[in-house]
C-alpha positions in Angstrom: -29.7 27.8 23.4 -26.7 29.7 22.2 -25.4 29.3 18.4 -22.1 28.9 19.6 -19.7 27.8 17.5 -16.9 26.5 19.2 -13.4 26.2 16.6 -11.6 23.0 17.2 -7.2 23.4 17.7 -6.0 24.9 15.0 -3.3 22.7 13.1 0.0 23.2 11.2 0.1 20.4 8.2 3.1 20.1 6.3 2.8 18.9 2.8 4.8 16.7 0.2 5.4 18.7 -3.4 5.4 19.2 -5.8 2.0 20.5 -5.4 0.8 18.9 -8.2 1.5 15.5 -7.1 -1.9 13.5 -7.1 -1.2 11.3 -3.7 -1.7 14.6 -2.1 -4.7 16.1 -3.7 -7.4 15.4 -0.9 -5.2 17.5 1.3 -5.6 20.8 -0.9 -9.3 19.8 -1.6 -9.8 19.8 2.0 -8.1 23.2 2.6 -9.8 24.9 -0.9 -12.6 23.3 -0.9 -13.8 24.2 2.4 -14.0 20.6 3.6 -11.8 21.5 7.1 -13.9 25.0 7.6 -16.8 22.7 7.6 -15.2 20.7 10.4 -14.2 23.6 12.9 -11.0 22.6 11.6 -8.3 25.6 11.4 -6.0 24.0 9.3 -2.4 25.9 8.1 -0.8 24.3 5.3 2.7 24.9 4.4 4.1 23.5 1.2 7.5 21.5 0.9 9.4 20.9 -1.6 9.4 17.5 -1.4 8.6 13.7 0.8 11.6 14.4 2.5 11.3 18.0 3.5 7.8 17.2 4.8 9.1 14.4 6.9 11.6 16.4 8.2 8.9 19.1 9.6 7.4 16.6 11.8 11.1 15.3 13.0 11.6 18.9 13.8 8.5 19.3 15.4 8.1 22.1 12.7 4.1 20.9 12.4 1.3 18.9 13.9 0.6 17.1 11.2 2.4 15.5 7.4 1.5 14.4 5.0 4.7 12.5 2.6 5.4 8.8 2.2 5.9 6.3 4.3 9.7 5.7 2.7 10.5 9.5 3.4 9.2 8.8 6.7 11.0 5.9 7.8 14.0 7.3 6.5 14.3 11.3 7.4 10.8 11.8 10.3 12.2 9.0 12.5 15.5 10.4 15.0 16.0 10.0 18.1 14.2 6.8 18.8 11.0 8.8 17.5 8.4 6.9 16.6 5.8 8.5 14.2 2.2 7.2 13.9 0.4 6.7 10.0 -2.7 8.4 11.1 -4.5 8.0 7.5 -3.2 6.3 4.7 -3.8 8.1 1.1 -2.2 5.7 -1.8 -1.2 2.1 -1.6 2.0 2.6 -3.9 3.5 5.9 -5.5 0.7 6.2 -8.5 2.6 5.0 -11.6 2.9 2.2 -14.5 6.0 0.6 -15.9 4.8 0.5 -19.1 6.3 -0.7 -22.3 6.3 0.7 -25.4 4.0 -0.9 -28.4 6.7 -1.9 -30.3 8.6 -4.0 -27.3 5.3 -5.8 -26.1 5.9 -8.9 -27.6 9.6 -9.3 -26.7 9.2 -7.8 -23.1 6.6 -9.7 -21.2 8.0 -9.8 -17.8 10.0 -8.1 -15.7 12.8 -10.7 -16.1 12.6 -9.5 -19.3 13.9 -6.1 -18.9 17.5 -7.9 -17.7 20.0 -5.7 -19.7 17.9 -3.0 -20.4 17.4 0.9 -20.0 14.3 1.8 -17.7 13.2 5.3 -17.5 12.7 7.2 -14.3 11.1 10.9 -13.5 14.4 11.8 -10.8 17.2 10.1 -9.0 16.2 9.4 -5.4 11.9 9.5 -6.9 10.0 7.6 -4.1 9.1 5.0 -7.1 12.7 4.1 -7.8 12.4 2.0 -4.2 9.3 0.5 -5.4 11.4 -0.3 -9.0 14.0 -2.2 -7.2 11.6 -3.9 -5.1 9.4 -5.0 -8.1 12.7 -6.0 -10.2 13.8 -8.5 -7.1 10.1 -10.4 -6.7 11.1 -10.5 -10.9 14.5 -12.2 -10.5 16.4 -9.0 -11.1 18.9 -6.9 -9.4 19.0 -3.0 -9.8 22.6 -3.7 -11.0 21.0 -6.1 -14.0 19.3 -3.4 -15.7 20.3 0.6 -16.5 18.3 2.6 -15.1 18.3 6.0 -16.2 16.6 9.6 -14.8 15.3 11.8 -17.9 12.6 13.9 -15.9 9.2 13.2 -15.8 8.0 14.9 -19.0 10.7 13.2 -20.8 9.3 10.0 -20.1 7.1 9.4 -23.0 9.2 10.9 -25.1 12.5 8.7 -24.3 10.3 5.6 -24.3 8.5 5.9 -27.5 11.9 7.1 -29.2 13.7 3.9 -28.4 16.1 5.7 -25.5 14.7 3.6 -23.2 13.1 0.1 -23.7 10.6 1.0 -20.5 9.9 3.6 -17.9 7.8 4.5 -14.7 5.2 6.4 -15.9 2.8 8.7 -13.8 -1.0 9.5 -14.8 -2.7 10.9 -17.1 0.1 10.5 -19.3 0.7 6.6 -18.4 -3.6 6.5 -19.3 -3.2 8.2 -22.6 -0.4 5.6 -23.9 -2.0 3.1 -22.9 -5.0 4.3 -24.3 -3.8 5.0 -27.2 -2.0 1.8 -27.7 1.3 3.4 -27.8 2.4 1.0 -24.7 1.7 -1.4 -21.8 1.6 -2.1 -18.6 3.8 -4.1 -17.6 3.6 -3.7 -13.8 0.4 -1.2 -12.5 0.8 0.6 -9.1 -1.8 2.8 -9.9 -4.9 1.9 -7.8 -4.7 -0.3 -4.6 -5.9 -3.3 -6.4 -3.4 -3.3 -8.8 -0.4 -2.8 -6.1 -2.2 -5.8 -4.1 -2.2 -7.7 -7.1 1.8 -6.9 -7.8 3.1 -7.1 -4.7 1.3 -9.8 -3.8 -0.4 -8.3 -0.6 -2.3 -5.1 0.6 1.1 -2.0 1.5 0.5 1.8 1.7 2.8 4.2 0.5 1.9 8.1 0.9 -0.4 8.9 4.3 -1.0 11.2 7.5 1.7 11.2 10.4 2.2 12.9 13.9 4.5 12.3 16.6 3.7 9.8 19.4 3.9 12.5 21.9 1.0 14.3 19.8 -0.5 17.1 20.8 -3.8 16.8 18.7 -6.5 15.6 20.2 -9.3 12.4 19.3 -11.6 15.7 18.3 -9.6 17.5 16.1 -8.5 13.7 14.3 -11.9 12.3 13.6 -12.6 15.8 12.4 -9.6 16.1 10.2 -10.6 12.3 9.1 -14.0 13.4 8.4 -12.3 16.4 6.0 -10.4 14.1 4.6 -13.1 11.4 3.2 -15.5 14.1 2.1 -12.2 15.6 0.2 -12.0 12.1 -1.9 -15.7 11.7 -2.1 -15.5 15.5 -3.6 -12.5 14.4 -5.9 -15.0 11.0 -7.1 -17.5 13.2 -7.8 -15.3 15.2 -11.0 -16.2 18.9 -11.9 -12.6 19.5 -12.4 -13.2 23.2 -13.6 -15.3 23.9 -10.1 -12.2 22.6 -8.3 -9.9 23.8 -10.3 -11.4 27.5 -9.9 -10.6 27.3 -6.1 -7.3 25.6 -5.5 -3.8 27.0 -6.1 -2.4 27.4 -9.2 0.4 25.0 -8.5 -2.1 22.4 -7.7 -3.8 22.5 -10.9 -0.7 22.5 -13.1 -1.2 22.6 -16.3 -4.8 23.4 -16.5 -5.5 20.9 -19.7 -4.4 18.3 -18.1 -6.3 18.8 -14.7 -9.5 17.0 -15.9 -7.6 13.8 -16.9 -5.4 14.1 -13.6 -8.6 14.9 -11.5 -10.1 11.4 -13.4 -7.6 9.4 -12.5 -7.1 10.3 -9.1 -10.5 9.1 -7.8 -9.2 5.6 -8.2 -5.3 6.2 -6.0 -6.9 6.1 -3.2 -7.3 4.2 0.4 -11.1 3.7 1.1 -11.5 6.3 4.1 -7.8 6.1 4.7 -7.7 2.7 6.4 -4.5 0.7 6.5 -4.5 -2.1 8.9 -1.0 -3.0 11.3 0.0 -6.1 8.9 -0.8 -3.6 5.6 1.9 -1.6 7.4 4.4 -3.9 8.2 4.4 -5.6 4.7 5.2 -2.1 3.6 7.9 -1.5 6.0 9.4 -4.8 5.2 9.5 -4.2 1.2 11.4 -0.7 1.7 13.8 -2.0 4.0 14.7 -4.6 1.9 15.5 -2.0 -0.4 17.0 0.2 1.6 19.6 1.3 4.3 16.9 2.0 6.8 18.4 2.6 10.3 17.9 0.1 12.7 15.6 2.4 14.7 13.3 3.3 12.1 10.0 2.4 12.8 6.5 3.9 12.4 3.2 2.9 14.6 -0.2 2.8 13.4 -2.8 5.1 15.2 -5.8 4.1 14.3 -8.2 7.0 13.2 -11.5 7.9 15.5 -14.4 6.4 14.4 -15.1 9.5 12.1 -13.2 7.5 9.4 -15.5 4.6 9.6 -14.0 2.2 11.2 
């Protein structure tokens, strides 16, 4: 018998950034980690600067596959009367915490409670402002009831324990240290699937996989890029943040003392083997487009993975 080894298509994935953004990670832990070689898998990744530039790619037919948001999608990777397909889904929600600082906790105990107020987000146009406005209308609230104000994410902390904001979306590990610490509170958790479920009231996904309907990948090369994908998160689970950290990019890592708290956090973002059923998809199509001038022809189809995914 001949030791053939026969190399699956090679693939061009576009990528969300910054590159440090934890929805994203399995993607580079596939690549560095060796988890695609492993497959046959020749995989290309090429960085974007952001959702929208990585939905964009596959609207261009710029790659086979993306991997961005399914807001970015719906509102940049669908022209024409394309319809893209959610081939795995990664997060449930964009990973973050409105939290509250210590010293408002007794006075801010609701969302409703935040009428009036400043609230503290990384960016203008930040895939969680969407989710904010969502979560402020299930709370009684319209974005035009509260100030909400961009300060960069590193300023976060800083403007919500100093008063400048009374609270603010907050991405890990820094949202796990205050709380931690007791400096604040959570006053709405997006961070794990559970906790969006238990928010929004039903299962939604947020960041994910995508391809054109008229794909040119093949069952093969999905179920294997599946298959990369789940032992990517199962590596992630596992922790040895200085073995991983050794092999991916320097951008991925970002500041390397606070890789091991991001690397601990991240095990818990995640999908369980990136399934997301056709109502999780609608419910989150419906919440962004009630928040959002979607046009009329945006739409994204589910592709169920191969059975490598475990379905």
């Amino acid at each position: 018998m001949l030791g053939l080894i026969v190399l699956l298509q090679a693939l061009t994935l576009a990528i969300a950034g910054p590159p440090s953004s934890p929805e994203y990670l399995p993607i580079w832990v596939a690549a560095a980690d060796g988890h695609f070689d492993r497959q046959k898998l020749k995989v290309t990744v090429k960085p974007t600067r952001s959702e929208v530039g990585a939905a964009e790619a596959l609207a261009q037919s710029q790659a086979d596959l993306v991997a961005t948001s399914l807001e970015a999608m719906l509102r940049f990777g669908a022209r024409d009367a394309q319809n893209p397909r959610l081939f795995f889904g990664l997060t449930a929600a964009p990973p973050v915490a409105l939290l509250v600082a210590a010293n408002n906790a007794v006075t801010i105990t609701t969302v409703h409670d935040l009428a009036g107020l400043r609230i503290g987000i990384s960016a203008p146009g930040a895939a969680e402002h969407t989710w904010l406005n969502g979560i402020l209308a299930r709370g009684g609230l319209g974005a035009n009831q509260v100030n909400i104000v961009s300060v960069g994410e590193r300023g976060l902390p800083r403007a919500l324990l100093g008063g400048d904001v009374q609270a603010a979306f907050v991405h890990d590990p820094v949202a796990a240290r205050l709380v931690g610490e007791r400096l604040a509170t959570a006053l709405v958790d997006l961070r794990t699937p559970a906790d969006a479920e238990r928010v929004l009231g039903g299962a939604t996904v947020s960041a994910g996989v995508f391809l054109r309907a008229e794909r040119r990948v093949g069952e093969a090369e999905l179920a294997a890029f599946a298959k990369a994908l789940i032992a990517a998160q199962e590596r992630i689970a596992g922790g040895d943040p200085e073995g991983l950290a050794a092999k991916l990019p320097k951008s991925v890592v970002g500041i390397p003392d606070e890789f091991a708290a991001r690397l601990g956090q991240a095990k818990y973002l995640y999908l369980a083997k990136g399934r997301v059923t056709a109502n999780q998809l609608q419910a989150s199509e419906t919440f962004l487009k009630d928040q959002l001038p979607l046009p009329s022809r945006a739409r994204i189809q589910l592709l169920v993975p191969p059975r490598a995914a475990g379905r």
